[in-house]
Each structure stands twice: as structure tokens, then as C-alpha cells.
N, C-alpha and C positions, 0 to 999 in steps of 0.2 A: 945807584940803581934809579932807573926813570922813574917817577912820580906817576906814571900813567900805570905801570904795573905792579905797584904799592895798589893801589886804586881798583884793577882787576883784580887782586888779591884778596880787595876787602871785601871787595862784591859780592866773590866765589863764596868767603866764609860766611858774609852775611846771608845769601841765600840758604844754605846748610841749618843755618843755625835758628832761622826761620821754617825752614821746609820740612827740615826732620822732625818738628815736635808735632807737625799735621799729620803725617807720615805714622807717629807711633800710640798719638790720641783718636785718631777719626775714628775708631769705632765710640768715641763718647759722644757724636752727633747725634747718636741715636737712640741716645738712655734716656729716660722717662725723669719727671719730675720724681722728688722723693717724699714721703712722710717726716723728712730729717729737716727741717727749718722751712724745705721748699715751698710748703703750706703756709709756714706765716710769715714769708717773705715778700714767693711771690704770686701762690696763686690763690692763696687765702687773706689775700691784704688786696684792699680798696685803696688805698692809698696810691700804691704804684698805676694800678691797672687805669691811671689818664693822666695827663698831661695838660689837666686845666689847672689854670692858678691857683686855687685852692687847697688844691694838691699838692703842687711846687713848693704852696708856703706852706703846709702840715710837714712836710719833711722837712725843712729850716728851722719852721720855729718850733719842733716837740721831739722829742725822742721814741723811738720804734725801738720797741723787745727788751725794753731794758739796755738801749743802747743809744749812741746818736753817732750816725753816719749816712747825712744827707748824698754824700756826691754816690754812695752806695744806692742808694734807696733811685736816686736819678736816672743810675744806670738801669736798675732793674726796670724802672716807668719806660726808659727809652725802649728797652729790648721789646716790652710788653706791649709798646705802639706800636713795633714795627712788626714782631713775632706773632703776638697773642699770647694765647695758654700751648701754644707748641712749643714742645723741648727745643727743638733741635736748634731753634734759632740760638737761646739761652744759652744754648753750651756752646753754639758758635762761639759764641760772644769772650766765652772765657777759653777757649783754644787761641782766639785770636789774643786776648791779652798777655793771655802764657808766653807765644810769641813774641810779643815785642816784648816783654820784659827779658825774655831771653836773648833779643837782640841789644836792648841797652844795657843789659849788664855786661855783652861782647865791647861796647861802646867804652863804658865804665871802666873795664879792665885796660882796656889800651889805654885809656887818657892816664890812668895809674903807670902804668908803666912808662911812658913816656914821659910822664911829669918826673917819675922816679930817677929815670935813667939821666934826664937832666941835670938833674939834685946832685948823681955821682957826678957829673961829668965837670961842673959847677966847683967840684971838690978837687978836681983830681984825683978821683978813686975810681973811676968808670972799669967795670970787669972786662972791657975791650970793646974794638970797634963792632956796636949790636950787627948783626946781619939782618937785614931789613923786612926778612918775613918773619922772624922769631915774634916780636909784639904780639903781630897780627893772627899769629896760627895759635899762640899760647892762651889768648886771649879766646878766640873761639873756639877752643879745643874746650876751657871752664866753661862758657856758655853751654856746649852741647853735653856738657856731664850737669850742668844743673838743668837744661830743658826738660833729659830723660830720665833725672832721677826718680826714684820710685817715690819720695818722699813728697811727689808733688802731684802725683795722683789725687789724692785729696782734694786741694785747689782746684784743678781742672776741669775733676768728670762731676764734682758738686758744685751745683748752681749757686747755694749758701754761699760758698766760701770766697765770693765775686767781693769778698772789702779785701781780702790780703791779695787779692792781683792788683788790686786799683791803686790800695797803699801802695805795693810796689812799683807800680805803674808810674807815681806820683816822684818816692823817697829816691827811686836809681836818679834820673834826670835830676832831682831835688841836689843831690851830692856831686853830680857832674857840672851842673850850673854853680855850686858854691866851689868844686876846684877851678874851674875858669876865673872863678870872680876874685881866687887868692894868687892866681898866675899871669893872667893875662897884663899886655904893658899899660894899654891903656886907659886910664881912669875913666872915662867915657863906658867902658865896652865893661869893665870892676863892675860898676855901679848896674848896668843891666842886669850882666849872671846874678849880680848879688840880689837885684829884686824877684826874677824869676825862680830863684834857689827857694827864697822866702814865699813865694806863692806858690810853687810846689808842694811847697813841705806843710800849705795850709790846706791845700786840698789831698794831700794824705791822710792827714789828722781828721778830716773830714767824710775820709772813706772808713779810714780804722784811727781809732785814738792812740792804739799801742806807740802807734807813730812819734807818741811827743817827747820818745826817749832820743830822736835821733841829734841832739843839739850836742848830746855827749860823744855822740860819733864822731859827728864832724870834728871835735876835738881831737880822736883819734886820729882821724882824718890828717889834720893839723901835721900832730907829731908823727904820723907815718910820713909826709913828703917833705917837711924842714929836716935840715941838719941841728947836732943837738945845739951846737954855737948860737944857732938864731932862735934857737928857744925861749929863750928867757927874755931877749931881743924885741921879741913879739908877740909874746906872753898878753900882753894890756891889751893890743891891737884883736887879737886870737878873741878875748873874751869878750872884747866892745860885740865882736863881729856875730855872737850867739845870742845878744840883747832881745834882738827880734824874733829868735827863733824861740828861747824859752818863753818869752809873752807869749806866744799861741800857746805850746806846749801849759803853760799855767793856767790858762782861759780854758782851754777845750778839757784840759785836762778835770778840768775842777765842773765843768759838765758834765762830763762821764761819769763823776761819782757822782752826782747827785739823779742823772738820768740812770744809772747800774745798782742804783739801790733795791737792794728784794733779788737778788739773783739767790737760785735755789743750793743747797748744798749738796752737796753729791753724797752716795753712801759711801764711796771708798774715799772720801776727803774726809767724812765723817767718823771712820772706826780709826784714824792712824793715830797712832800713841804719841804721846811727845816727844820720844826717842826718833822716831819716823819721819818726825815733824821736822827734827833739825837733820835728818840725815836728806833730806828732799830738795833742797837744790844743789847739793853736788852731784845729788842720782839723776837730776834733769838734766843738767848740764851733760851727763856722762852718758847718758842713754843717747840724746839726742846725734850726739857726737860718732857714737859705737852706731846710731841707724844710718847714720852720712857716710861712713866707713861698710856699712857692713847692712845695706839695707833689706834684710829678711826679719820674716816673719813680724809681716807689717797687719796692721787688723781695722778697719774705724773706730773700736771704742780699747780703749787700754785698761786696764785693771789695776789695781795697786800692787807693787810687788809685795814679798813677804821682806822680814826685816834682815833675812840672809842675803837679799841681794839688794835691798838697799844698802847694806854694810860695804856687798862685794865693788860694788862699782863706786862708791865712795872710796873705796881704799885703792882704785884704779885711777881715779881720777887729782886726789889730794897731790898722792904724788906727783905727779905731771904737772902738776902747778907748781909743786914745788920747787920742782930742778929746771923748769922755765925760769922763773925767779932770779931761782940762782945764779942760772947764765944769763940776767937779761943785758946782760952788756954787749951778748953776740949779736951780731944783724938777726941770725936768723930766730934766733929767742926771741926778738924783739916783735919782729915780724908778727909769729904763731900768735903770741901775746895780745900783741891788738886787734890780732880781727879773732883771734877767742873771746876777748872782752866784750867786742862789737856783736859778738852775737847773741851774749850772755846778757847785752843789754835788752835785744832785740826778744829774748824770751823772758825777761825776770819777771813782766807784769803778769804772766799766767804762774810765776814760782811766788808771786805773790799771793795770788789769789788763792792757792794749795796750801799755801800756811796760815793765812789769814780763815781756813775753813768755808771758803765760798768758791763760787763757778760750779757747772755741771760736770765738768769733763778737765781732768788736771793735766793730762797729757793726749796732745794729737798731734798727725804731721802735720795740719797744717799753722801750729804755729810755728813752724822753720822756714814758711817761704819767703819769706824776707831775711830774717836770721841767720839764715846759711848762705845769703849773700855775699858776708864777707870771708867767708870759708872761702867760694871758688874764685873771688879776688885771692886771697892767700895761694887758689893752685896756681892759679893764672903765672903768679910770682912765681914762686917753684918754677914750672916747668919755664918759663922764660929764663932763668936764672942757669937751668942746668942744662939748654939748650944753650946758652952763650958757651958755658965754659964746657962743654963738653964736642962743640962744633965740629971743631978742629982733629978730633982724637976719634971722633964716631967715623964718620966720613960717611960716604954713601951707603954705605951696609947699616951705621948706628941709624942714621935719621932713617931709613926706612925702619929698624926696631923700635922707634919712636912712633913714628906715624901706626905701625901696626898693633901697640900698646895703645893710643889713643883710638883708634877704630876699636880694638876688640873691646874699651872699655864700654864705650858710646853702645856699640850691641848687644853687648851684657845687660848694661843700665834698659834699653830701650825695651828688652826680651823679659827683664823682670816689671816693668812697667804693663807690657802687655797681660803678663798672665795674672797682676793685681788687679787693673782696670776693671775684668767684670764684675767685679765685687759691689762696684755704684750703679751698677748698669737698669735696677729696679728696685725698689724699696723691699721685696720678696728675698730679691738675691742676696741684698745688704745685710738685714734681719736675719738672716739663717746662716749669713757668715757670722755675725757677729755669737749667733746662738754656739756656731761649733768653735769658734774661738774661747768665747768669754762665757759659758754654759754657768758660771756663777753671778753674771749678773741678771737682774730683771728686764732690764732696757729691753733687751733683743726679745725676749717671748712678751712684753706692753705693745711695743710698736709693731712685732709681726702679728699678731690679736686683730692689731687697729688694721693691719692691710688688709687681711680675709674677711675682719666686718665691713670696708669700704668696695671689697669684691661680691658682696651681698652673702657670704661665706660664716653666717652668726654661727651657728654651733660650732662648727671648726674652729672659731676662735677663742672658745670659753675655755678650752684645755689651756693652752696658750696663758691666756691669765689667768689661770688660777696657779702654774707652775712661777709667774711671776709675782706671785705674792706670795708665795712661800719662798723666794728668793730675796725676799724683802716686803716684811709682815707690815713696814712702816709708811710704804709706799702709798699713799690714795690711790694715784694714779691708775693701775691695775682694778681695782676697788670699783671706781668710778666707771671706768670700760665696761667689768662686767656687769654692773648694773646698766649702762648702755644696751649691751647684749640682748639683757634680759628683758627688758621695755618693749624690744624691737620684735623677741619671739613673745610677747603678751603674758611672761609669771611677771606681775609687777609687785606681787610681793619678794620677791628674790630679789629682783632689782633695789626694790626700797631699803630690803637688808643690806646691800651690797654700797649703796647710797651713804647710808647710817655709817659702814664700817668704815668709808671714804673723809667720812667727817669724824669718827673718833682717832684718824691718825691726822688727821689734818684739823683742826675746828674752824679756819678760817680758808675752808677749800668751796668757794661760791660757786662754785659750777654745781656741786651736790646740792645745794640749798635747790638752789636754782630748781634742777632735775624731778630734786621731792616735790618741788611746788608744782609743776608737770605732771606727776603722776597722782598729786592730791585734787590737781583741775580737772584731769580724765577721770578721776570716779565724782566728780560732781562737787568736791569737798572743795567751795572757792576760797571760804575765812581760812582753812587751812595752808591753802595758795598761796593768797596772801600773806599767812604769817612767814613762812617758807622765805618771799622773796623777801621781806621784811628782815629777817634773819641774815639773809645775802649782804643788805645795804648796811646792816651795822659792821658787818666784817670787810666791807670797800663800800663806801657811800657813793661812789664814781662808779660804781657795775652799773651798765649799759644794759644787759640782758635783763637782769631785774628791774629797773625801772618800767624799760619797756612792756614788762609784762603785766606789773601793777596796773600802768596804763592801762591794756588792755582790760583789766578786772574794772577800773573804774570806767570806761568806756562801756564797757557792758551792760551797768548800772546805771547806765545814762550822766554820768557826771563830769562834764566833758572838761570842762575847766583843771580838775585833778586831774583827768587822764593829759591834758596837754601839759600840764607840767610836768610829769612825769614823761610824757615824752618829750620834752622840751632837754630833761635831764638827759636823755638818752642821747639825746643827740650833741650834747654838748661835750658826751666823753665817746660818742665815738660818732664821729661827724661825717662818715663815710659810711655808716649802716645806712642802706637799704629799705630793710624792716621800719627802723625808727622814723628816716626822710619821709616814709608812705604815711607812715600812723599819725604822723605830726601832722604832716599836710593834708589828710582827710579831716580830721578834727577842726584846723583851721578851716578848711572849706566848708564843713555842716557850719560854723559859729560865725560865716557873712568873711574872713579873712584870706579873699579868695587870689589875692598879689601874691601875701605871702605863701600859699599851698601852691601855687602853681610855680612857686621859684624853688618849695622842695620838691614838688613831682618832678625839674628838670633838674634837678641832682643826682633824684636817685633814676630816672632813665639814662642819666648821663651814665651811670655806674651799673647799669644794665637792668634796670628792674624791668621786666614785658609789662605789669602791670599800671606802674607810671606813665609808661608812654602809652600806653590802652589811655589812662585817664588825659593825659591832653591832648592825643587826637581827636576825643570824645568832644574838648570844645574846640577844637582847630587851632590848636597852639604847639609854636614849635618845640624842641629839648634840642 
């Protein structure tokens, strides 16, 4: 068959496999920012919102959220330079990444099967002469079932979830660059894939850490395309070759945990019993598996089960490892097995985090979007596999039964995609799905609270929280809102009760410190103020807000020297306030230090303050 029609062939499917996932998300161009991370990502973070050096290097050299994922944080700055604070750009952004990853995993799959089908042919075992669109349709047929899977809603229509596109974005090409570099003839062309594999796989790690499991893949990698003879053959060669990849994966990795220190624990990670505890990563592995198979009754926030259906899908799933096992001497045992394992690696660090009693959230789809990449390599297989042998016997009638099973699945998958979609489409819509879903957790009535108080909707929102503190007595969170509430309609005694309860579930929740000090400044009480914020800095001596406000209390007393130290503090833990860049830089400027105040006035008008740049047009100086 001509090479020119191999070629129109790939085109067709790559179009497809590009086209339809615009085709089944476009209405996500036009969902709103969320209250779900998208505030302190991207439109509540200073950090992103410029692209001056300083910025560039705050995101390299510190970690954001309890987390470090520079090439993340870059992407967002970019979108923000070009977008702004408009959604639609944003979500462009991750429609368009959704896309090519759903193209190079079309890439991915072919280079697998072709490498594969070598492997046999190598052996004299080849299942027959391949027919030369089988690859290429097999290959894009798993692209368009993982484009339109439901399970990737998540990633897509939430701007947050832009580290697991970029990880992927990164780890596909990352694995196709190291199968070239284990295939190709010439050591010249080895040695490129092999650096570019490694520089991939450092800007994954870089987007998401979870990444720095994938050294163990590529082992799988390994034993999927050798025969078992050269096994052992190349066993040394196999593990010299992952030297480089685990150094990152150990470096970045060993940041993560000291940047993910202090992550909150969740209540439903918190009530599970030790029995639950070990029943919890065969139920993850099984769930995740049972939603790739069967994806209904999908929600944004998941719940623990009860320990009958932890039981149930543990005893669904044991087995099935077992008698894989058992057969694993069949090709196709062998197969299921390693990209089961590949994905099982791909999710263990959130089954870590569930056992270990930490993270917010122990299960969501989108920790499968990378994960379930090697699932639709596995279908890819499949259906190449029984399109070969089965060519000859289907004839025109089977491959049209084929093609029409692949079509009805792709609008199945696409038609359930649509009718989950609106569920992100507004932080209103989300919070009240999540309410009629999960009506036992608090989340959903804290954060729908926060959207009606951000709609200037305060009474409306105090129902709201008070339902989620009786969903969870333990929560500040709720506590703390409606003391917000209450500040805002002027009982500031309600609020201050509500403050108090905030900190007898929490004693080191400094936002409450904080707040009471606020409400002891408005009735005139300053020593109280102060004791207040003083309270704040021995539970984080780094709170930003507190310092600055001291400041403010010794600036008012005329004592400029405390007050600049104290904003000096402020500004050293969070270097991108606003607030702090003005208050530092007046101070300096009354005490003769007028370089320096004029180099923070053009900080903080860099980062939009109207009032900074009032102050140096005032002496005809630029920002």
C-alpha cells in the first residue's frame, strides 16, 4: 500500500481525534471562573497575574498552595498576559491541551504497535501480514474514547486542573521520545530521544510531581516491547537507562514533601476505621476502573463509601488480580497486567495520601487523566489485535460492525460528556450539584454560602452555613464565613461569637485572630487589636496579614520605624501584596527613603494598585 495513503489516513484520524474533542467541550468556553482553586490560582494570586522577573523567579524558587509546579504556575501567567481575568481564554487553553494530548496519545499508540508488531515479526510469531490501516484506525479509535471520556471533564471544563494536562502534555512525548531512543539504529539519533525523553519527563515533574513515578513505567515500557529471551540480556542496560530519570523523580520528589507539608485532612479520610484503611487501595484501583468501564454517576467531590462496598469491590477486584497472575504467562494476561500496574502507579500517590490520613479529597476524576493512559494503549492493542485476526472472517459486513461499534461508542462517551459538562459551568451550578449529590458533606453548603456572599446575597448565605456546620461541628471554615456574614450585615457581636467558635475548632486558624482584631479596631479597642494580631503571629510568625496590620497600628501612633518593620515583614512573606508594597513604600517615603518607596510604588502599580501609580505620577515617575 502507497505511503501517500498511509499518510491521508493519518491525517483523516488526526483531524478527528483533534476536532471532535472541540466539537464536544465548546460550551466550556464559556464557563466562569470557580471558587474551586480558581481564586487562588489564578485570579487570587499575584504571582501569575505578570510576567516580570520577579515573578518568573517566585514561581521557581518557592512553592505555591502547598505545592511546587512552576511550568504550571507559567502557564497560568501566560494565559493571564494574554487573557486577563476573562474565562474563556483559560479554558481555551485547556481545550486546546486536552487536544493534543489526545493527539499524541493517537501518536503513542501507533509507535506501540508498531514497535510491537516488529518485536513479533523479529520472532517469527507475527499474527499475519498487518493490513495497513488496522494501526492507524486502532490507535485513533483509543484516542477518541479517551478524548470523550466522561472522566475527563474535570481536567478540561476546570481551569485548576491545567497541572494534569501539562503533566500529560509533558510524560506522552516524554515515553515516545524514550521508545525511539530504545529503537532507533542510530546512536547519534539514541542519544537525542534519550535527552529529550529526560527533559520531558523534567518538565512534567515540574508541572505535577505525581509524575516522578513514571521511571517505573518505562520499565513496564521496557518488558512490554522486548522478548522475554532479551530480558535478562538487557536488564543492566534497562536500569543504567532510568539513572537519570529517578535523580529528578528523587530531587523534585523530596521538594514536594517538604513544599506539601500542612495539607488539611479531610473529614471522610478522617472517620475511616483501620479496616477501611486497608480495604482502600484495592476500592481505588476498583472504582477507578468500574468508572473507565462504566462512567455514571460521576459528581466533583466523592464521599467515602460505607465499609459494605468497600468490601464489595475489593472482592471484585482481588480476584481479577488473581487469575491475571495466574495466567500471566499468556500474551494477553501479560498485556492487561502491565498497563494495570502503569496505572496503579500512576494513581498510588493519592492512595497514599488516603492512608497516610492526609489531602483534601481522596478520590476524583481527575486523578485518571494520565492514569488511564495506559488503559487506552491496552484498547488500542485489543482492537488492533482482533482486527488482524479477525479481517479475513468479518469481511465487509464485520468491519462495517466494527466501525459502527467504534462510532456508537465515541457518541455514547461524547452525549455523556455533554450532559456532565454543566455541572462546572459556574461555581452556583457546581455547589448545588455537589449539594444534591453529596447533601452529607459540608463543602458544598461552605462554598455555595461563599458564592451568594460574593453576589452581595449575605442573608441568603447564612442558612447555607449554618447547615454546614452541623455537617461538620469540627470545621472552622463555615465558623469563620459566618462571622464574615455577620461583620458585613453590622451584629458584630454574632460575628465575634462565630470568630471564637472558628478558633475553638481550630486554635491555630489566623484568619479568626486576624478578623477579631478587625472587629476590636472598629469599636476603637486598638490594645486589643493588637493583642489579636499578636495572637495570629505566634500561631505563623510569617502571616502577612498580621504583620501588616500591626504596622498599621504602629504607623498610627506615629512610630514609623516598628511600623516599617513590620511591613518590611509583610512583605517578605508575601511579596506580591499590594497592601504591604503601598504601606512600606509610604513609610519609606515620609523617613527621606524616597529610591526605595518609589521602587515599591512600581511594584505594586505593576500589580495593579490605581493608588501607586496616582503616587508616582504625582512626581512624574514612570511604573
Amino acid at each position: 500500500m502507497s505511503l501517500g495513503r498511509q499518510r491521508l489516513l493519518f491525517v483523516l484520524c488526526a483531524i478527528l481525534v483533534v476536532g471532535v474533542p472541540f466539537l464536544v467541550y465548546q460550551d466550556a468556553l464559556d464557563f466562569e471562573f470557580l471558587n474551586y482553586d480558581d481564586d487562588i490560582y489564578i485570579t487570587g494570586n499575584p504571582v501569575v497575574q505578570s510576567l516580570h522577573y520577579r515573578h518568573l523567579w517566585a514561581m521557581v524558587s518557592q512553592g505555591y498552595f502547598r505545592s511546587y509546579q512552576p511550568v504550571t504556575l507559567l502557564s497560568h501567567a501566560i494565559d493571564y498576559a494574554i487573557w486577563g481575568a476573562q474565562p474563556r481564554g483559560h479554558h481555551l487553553t485547556n481545550l486546546l491541551l486536552h487536544s493534543a494530548n489526545s493527539l499524541m496519545l493517537m501518536g503513542l499508540a501507533l509507535l506501540v504497535l508498531r514497535r510491537r508488531s516488529s518485536v513479533w515479526k523479529s520472532a517469527g510469531s507475527a499474527p499475519g501480514a498487518s493490513a495497513w490501516w488496522i494501526p492507524i484506525v486502532a490507535s485513533a479509535t483509543a484516542a477518541l474514547l479517551f478524548a470523550v471520556h466522561p472522566l475527563r471533564v474535570e481536567s478540561v471544563a476546570w481551569i485548576s486542573d491545567r497541572k494534569d494536562l501539562l503533566m500529560t502534555l509533558f510524560l506522552i512525548p516524554s515515553c515516545g521520545a524514550y521508545l525511539l531512543s530504545r529503537t532507533t539504529d542510530r546512536q547519534r539519533g539514541r542519544t537525542l530521544w534519550y535527552v529529550l525523553s529526560v527533559a520531558l519527563f523534567l518538565c512534567a515533574v515540574l508541572a505535577k510531581t505525581v509524575a516522578v513515578v513514571l521511571p517505573v513505567a518505562l520499565f513496564l515500557l521496557d518488558l512490554l516491547l522486548l522478548l522475554r529471551e532479551r530480558w535478562k540480556a538487557e536488564s543492566r542496560t534497562m536500569l543504567r537507562s532510568k539513572i537519570p530519570f529517578l535523580m529528578v523523580s528523587l530531587a523534585l520528589g523530596l521538594v514536594a514533601i517538604v513544599v506539601g507539608a500542612g495539607h488539611t485532612m479531610s473529614r471522610f479520610v478522617r472517620d475511616l476505621s483501620f479496616l477501611e484503611l486497608l480495604l482502600v487501595p484495592a476500592y481505588s484501583l476498583g472504582i477507578y476502573l468500574i468508572r473507565t468501564v462504566m462512567p455514571l454517576e460521576l459528581t466533583p467531590v466523592y464521599t467515602a463509601p460505607s465499609l459494605l462496598v468497600l468490601a464489595a469491590v475489593t472482592a471484585a477486584i482481588v480476584p481479577s488480580i488473581v487469575v491475571l497472575v495466574r495466567y500471566r504467562r499468556r500474551p494477553a494476561a501479560q498485556y492487561i497486567l502491565l498497563a494495570g500496574t502503569a496505572f496503579l502507579l500512576f494513581v498510588l500517590p493519592t492512595m497514599v495520601g488516603i492512608v497516610a490520613k492526609a489531602g483534601i479529597q481522596p478520590w476524583a476524576d481527575r486523578y485518571v487523566y494520565f492514569a488511564s493512559v495506559p488503559l487506552f494503549l491496552l484498547l488500542a492493542g485489543g482492537a488492533s489485535v482482533l482486527l488482524e485476526r479477525r479481517r479475513g472472517r468479518w469481511g465487509r459486513l464485520g468491519a462495517g460492525t466494527a466501525t459502527a461499534l467504534a462510532v456508537g461508542a465515541v457518541v455514547l462517551s461524547g452525549m455523556l460528556v455533554r450532559e456532565f459538562l454543566p455541572v462546572w459551568s459556574s461555581s452556583d451550578h457546581l455547589w448545588r450539584t455537589v449539594i444534591e449529590d453529596s447533601p452529607e458533606l459540608s463543602h458544598g453548603y461552605n462554598n455555595l454560602g461563599t458564592v451568594l456572599m460574593g453576589r452581595g446575597e449575605v442573608r441568603a448565605a447564612l442558612p447555607y452555613y449554618r447547615i454546614a456546620q452541623d455537617r461538620d461541628p469540627s470545621a472552622p471554615g463555615p465558623w469563620y464565613n459566618m462571622g464574615l456574614a455577620y461583620t458585613q450585615l453590622g451584629v458584630t457581636d454574632s460575628a465575634a461569637r462565630c470568630y471564637q467558635a472558628a478558633l475553638a475548632c481550630d486554635s491555630a486558624f489566623v484568619d479568626a485572630y486576624t478578623a477579631l482584631g478587625t472587629l476590636a479596631l472598629s469599636s476603637g479597642d486598638a490594645k486589643q487589636a493588637h493583642r489579636y494580631y499578636e495572637a495570629a503571629l505566634l500561631q505563623d510568625p510569617s502571616y502577612a496579614k498580621a504583620h501588616h496590620n500591626i504596622g498599621i497600628l504602629y504607623y498610627q501612633r506615629g512610630e514609623r520605624s516598628e511600623a516599617a518593620r513590620h511591613f518590611e515583614r509583610a512583605v517578605m512573606s508575601e511579596p506580591f501584596s499590594t497592601r504591604a508594597l503601598l504601606s512600606l513604600g509610604v513609610v519609606y517615603s515620609e523617613t527621606g527613603q524616597h529610591q526605595k518607596a518609589r521602587a515599591l510604588f512600581r511594584d505594586a502599580a505593576r500589580l495593579g494598585s490605581s493608588e501607586a501609580r496616582q503616587l508616582l505620577a504625582a512626581e512624574h515617575a514612570a511604573w
